[in-house]
C-alpha positions in Angstrom: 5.1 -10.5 18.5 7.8 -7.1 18.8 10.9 -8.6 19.6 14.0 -6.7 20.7 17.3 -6.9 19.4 18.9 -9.4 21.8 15.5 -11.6 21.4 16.2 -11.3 17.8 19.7 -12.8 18.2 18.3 -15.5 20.8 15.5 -16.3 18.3 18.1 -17.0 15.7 20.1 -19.4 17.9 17.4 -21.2 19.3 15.1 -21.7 16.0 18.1 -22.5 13.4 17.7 -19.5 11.4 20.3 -19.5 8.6 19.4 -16.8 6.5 18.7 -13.1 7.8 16.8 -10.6 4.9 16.9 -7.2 5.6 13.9 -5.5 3.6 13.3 -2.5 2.6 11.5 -0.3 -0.2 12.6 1.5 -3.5 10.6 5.0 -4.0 8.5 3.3 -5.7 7.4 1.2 -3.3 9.1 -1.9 -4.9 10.6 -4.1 -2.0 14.5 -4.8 -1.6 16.3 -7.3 0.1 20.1 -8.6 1.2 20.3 -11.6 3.0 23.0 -12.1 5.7 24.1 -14.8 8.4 23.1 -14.9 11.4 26.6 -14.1 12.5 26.5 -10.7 11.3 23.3 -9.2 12.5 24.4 -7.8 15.8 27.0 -5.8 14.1 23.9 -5.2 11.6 21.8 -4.0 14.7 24.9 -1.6 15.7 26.5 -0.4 12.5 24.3 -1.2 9.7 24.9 -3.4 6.4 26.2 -0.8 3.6 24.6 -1.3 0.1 24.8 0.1 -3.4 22.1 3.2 -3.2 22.7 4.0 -6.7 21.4 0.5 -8.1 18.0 1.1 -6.7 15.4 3.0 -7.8 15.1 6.4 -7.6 17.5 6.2 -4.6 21.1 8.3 -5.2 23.4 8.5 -8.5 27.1 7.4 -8.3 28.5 10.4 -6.7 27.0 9.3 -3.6 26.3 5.8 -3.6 26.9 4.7 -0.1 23.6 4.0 2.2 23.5 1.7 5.1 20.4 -0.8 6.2 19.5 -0.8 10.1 16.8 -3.8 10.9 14.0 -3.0 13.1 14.0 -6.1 15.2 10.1 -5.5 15.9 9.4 -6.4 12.3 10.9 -9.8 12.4 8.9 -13.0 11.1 9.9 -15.9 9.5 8.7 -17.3 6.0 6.9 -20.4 6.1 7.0 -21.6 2.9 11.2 -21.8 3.6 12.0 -25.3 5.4 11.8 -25.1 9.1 15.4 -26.6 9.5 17.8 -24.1 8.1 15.1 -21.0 8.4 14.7 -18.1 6.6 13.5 -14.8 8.2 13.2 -11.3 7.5 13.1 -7.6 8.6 12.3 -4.4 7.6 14.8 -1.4 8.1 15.7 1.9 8.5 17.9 3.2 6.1 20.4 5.8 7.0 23.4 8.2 5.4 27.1 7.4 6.0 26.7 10.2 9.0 23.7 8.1 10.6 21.1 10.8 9.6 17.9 9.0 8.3 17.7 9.0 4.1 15.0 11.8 2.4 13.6 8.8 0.5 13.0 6.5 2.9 9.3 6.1 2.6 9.0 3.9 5.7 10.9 7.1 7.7 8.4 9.1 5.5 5.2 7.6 7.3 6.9 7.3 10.5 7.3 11.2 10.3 3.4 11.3 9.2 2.3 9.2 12.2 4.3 11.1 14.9 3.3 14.5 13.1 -0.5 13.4 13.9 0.0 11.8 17.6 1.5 15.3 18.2 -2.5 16.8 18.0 -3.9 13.6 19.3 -5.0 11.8 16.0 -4.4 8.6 15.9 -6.0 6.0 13.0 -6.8 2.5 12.2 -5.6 1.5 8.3 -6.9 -1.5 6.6 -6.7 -1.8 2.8 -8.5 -3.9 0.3 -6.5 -6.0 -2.4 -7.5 -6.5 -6.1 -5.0 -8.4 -8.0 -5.1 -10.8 -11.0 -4.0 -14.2 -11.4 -2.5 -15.7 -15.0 -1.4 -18.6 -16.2 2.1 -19.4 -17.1 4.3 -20.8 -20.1 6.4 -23.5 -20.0 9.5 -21.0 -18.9 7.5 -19.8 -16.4 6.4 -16.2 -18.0 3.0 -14.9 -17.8 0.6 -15.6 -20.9 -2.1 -12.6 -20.2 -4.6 -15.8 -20.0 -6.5 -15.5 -16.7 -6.8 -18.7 -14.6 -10.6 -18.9 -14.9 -13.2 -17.2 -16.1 -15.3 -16.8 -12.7 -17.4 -13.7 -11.7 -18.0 -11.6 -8.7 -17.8 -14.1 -5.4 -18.2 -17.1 -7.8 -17.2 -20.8 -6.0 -15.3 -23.2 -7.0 -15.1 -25.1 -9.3 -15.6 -22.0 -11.4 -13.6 -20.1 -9.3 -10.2 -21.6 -9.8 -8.2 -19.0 -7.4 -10.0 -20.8 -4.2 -7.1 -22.7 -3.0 -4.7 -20.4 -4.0 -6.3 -17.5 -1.9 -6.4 -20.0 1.2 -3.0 -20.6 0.7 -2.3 -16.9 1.0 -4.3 -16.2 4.0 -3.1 -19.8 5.6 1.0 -18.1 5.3 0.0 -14.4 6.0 -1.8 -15.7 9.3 1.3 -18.0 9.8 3.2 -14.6 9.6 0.7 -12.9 11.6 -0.9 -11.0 9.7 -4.6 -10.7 10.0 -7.1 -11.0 6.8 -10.6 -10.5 7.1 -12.1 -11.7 4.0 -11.2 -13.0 0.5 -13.6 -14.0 -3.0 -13.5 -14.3 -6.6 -13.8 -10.2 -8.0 -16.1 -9.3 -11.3 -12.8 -10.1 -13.7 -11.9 -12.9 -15.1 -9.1 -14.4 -12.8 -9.8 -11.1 -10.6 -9.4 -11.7 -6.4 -9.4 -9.6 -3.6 -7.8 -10.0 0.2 -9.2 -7.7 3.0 -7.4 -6.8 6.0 -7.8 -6.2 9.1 -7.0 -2.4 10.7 -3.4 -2.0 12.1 -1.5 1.3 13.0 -0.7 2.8 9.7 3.4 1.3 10.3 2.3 -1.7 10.8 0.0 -1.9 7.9 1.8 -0.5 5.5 4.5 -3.5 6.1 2.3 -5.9 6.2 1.1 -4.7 2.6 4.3 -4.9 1.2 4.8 -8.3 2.7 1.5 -9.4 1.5 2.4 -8.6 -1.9 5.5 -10.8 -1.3 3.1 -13.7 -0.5 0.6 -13.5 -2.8 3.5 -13.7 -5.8 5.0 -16.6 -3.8 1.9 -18.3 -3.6 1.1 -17.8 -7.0 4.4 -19.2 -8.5 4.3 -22.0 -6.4 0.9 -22.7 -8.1 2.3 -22.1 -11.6 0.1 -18.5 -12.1 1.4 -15.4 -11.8 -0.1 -12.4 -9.7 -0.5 -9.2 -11.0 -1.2 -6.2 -9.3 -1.8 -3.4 -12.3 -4.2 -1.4 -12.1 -5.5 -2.6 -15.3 -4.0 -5.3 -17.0 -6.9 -6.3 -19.2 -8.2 -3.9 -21.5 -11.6 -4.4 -21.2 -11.9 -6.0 -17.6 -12.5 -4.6 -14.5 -9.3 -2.7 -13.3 -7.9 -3.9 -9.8 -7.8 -1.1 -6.6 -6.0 -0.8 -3.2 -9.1 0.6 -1.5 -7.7 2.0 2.2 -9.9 2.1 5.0 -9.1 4.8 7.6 -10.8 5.1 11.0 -9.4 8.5 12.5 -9.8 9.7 16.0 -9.1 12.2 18.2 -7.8 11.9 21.5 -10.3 14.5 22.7 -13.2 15.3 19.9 -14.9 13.9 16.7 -12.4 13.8 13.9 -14.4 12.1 11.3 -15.7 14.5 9.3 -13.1 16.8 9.5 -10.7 13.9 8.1 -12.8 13.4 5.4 -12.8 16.8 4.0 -8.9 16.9 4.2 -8.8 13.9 2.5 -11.3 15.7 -0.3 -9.4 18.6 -0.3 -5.9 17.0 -1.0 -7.1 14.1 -3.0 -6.0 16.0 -6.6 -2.0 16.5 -5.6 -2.0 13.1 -3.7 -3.4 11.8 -7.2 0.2 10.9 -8.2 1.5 9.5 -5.6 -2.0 6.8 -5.2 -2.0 6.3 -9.2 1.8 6.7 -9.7 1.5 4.9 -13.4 0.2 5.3 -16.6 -2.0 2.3 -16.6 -4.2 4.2 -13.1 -5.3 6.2 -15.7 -6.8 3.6 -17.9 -8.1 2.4 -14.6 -10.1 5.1 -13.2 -13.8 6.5 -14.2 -14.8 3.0 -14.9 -16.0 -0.8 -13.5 -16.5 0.8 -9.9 -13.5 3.3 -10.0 -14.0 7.1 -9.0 -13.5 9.7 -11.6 -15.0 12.6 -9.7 -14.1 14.3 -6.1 -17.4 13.1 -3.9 -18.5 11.2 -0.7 -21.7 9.5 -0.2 -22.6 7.1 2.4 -22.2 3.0 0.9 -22.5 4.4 -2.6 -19.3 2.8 -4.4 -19.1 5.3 -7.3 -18.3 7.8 -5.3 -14.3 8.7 -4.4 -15.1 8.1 -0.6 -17.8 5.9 0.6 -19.0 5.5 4.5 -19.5 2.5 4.6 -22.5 1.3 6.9 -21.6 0.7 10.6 -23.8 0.1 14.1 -21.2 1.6 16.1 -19.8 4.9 15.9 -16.6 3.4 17.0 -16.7 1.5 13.8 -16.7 4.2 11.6 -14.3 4.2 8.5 -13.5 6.2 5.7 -13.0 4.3 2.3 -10.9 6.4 -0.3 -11.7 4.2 -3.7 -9.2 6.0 -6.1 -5.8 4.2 -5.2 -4.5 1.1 -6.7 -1.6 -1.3 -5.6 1.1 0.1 -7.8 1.0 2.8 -5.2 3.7 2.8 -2.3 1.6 2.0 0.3 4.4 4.0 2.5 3.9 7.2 1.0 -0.2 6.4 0.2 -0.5 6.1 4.0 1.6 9.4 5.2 0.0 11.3 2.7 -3.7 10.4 3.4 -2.9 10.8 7.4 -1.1 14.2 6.8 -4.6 15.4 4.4 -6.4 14.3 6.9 -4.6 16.0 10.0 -4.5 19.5 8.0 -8.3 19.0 7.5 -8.8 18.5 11.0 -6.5 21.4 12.1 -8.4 24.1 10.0 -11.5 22.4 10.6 -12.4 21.6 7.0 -16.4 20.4 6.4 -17.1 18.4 3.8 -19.0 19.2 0.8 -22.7 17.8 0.7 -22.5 13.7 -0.3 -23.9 12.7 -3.9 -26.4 10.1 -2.8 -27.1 9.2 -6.9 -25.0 6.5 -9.4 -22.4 8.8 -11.3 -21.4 6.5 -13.9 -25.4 7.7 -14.9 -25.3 10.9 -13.4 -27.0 13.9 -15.7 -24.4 16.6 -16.5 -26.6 18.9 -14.5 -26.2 16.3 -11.1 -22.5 16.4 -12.1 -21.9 20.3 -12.2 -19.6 21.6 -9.8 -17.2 18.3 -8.7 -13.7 18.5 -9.2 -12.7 15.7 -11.8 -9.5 13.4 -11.0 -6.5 13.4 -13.2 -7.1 12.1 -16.4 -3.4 10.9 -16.8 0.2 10.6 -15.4 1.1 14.1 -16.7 -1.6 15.5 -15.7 -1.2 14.0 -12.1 2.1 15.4 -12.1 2.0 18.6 -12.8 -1.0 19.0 -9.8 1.7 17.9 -7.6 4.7 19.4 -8.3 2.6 23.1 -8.0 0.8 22.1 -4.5 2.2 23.8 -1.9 1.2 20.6 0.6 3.2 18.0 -1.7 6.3 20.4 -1.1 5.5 20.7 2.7 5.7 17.1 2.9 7.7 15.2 0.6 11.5 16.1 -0.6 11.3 17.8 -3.7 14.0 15.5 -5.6 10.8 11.9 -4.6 8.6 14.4 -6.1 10.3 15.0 -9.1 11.5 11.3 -9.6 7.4 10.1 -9.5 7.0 12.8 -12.1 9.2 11.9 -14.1 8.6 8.1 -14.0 8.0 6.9 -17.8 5.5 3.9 -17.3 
């Protein structure tokens, strides 16, 4: 449900809601929060709630430290694992100057900007991601031990598969939040799972991305594991994507292809900002992961796989190189504003590789463009594109390529 403001503040009266958090991201896509009374969120609504911008992230040194959170009441939803007497909900927000102008590194603002910037030539899209995380087990303090919960395989039951209940428990609290899931299993690595969801406007999915990151570490500490989301945090185990599903369309005209070869054509400079760590390096050109710039239809060592569909309506675009240590805020804008410029100049896709290119002869693989084989190499691609700079403030730019880890 999108509430208002004023059926915000009748929502808190009415259910008992004690605790207000207002949410937001880091650059990085890490998520924030300060709680308040409920007393204080109509002056919240009007004025904002300050914070200390130089203590997050990536967001202003000490010169300038002032910023100011402004909840969007259509976000609100309450967490269900808090006590329904005494409840706890939250919001995400906007986060503005001292002068009320929006912040440059607000990445939520960011893809807000990317979604209006593609309504304005009539493109509109569906987003839906794909989850891989892993689940550990924990010490006696608490602190992962790099021992995964079981040792299943690829859609293993239980009892092999010891991460059944605690995926039910996640899509039992996202639905409770309403968020939509449509399917979950055991992956190929030891302790491996994935969560599918269902396509949302690209807003809407990014938060609920964020706040299904939220839940699955909730869930997984109240089970005494915990969830990791790297994109390889065992060596020699399958890495762990954020495979996003995008279903363009145009409000007069087929997009699809057109989207597809922006997507293509951008893919390199985006690299950094979809694999923003060291580790998406280790991650990539392996167990399933794209190391080459191709499309083929249903084949999943390709960068972009069409998946099969009955319907053209049901189209989607699968881009398999990101991974969840990506800001799904920035992943999103980016991969609608490629797509949009490819539309726009009416870019065609190169001819799909219907073959396996993990076994691909060097003759099959002559002529594709090879992803970044590291952070550095990531970074200097997008510091020198000229889209990045169209885009993205130079000073978020620089702080993702400068990021040590």
């Amino acid at each position: 449900m999108l509430y208002t403001a004023e059926e915000v503040l009748d929502f808190l009266e009415e259910e008992d809601v004690k605790f207000v958090r207002l949410a937001f991201c880091d650059v990085f896509g890490a998520q924030k929060n300060i709680s308040v009374p409920p007393a204080e969120l109509k002056a919240a609504f009007a004025s904002g709630v300050s914070f200390d911008a130089s203590a997050v992230p990536g967001f202003a040194d000490l010169s300038k430290s002032d910023l100011f959170l402004f909840p969007d009441p259509a976000t609100l939803v309450s967490f269900p694992w808090r006590p329904s007497n005494g409840r706890v909900v939250r919001m995400f927000c906007d986060i503005r100057s001292p002068d009320g102008t929006p912040f440059a590194l607000d990445t939520r603002q960011i893809l807000k900007s990317a979604v209006a910037d593609a309504k304005k030539q009539g493109l509109h899209c569906g987003v839906g991601s794909e989850y891989e995380f892993y689940l550990f087990k924990t010490d006696e303090k608490g602190a992962a031990t790099g021992v995964p919960m079981d040792t299943a395989g690829y859609m293993d039951m239980a009892p092999e598969d010891a991460g059944e209940n605690v995926r039910r428990d996640i899509c039992l609290t996202l639905e409770e939040m309403g968020i939509a899931t449509e399917a979950s299993h055991h992956e190929e690595g030891p302790g491996q799972n994935e969560i599918d969801f269902r396509y949302a406007d690209p807003l809407i999915a990014a938060d609920n991305a964020v706040t299904f990151i939220n839940v699955v570490k909730t869930a997984a500490a109240r089970n005494g594991l915990w969830a990791s989301f790297d994109p390889k945090p065992i060596k020699n185990a399958p890495g762990s994507g954020m495979h996003i599903n995008v279903s363009p369309e145009m409000d007069a005209g087929d997009c699809f292809e057109s989207f597809k070869a922006g997507l293509m054509a951008h893919v390199l400079e985006m690299s950094l900002f979809l694999n923003p760590t060291a580790q998406s390096y280790e991650r990539l050109g392996a167990s399933k992961a794209p190391l080459y710039v191709s499309w083929s239809p249903e084949n999943r060592s390709q960068l972009i796989r069409i998946p099969a569909a009955t319907e053209v309506r049901k189209r989607r675009i699968e881009l398999r190189s990101p991974d969840a240590n990506a800001n799904p805020y920035l992943a999103y804008a980016l991969l609608l504003w490629a797509g949009l410029d490819g539309v726009t100049q009416k870019m065609s896709p190169p001819e799909s590789r219907n073959f396996n290119l993990y076994t691909a002869t060097e003759k099959q693989l002559a002529g594709l463009k090879k992803l970044p084989s590291s952070l550095p190499e990531a970074a200097l691609l997008a510091e020198n594109s000229a889209f990045i700079r169209a885009h993205l403030p130079e000073t978020l730019v620089e702080k993702y390529a400068k990021r040590e880890k």
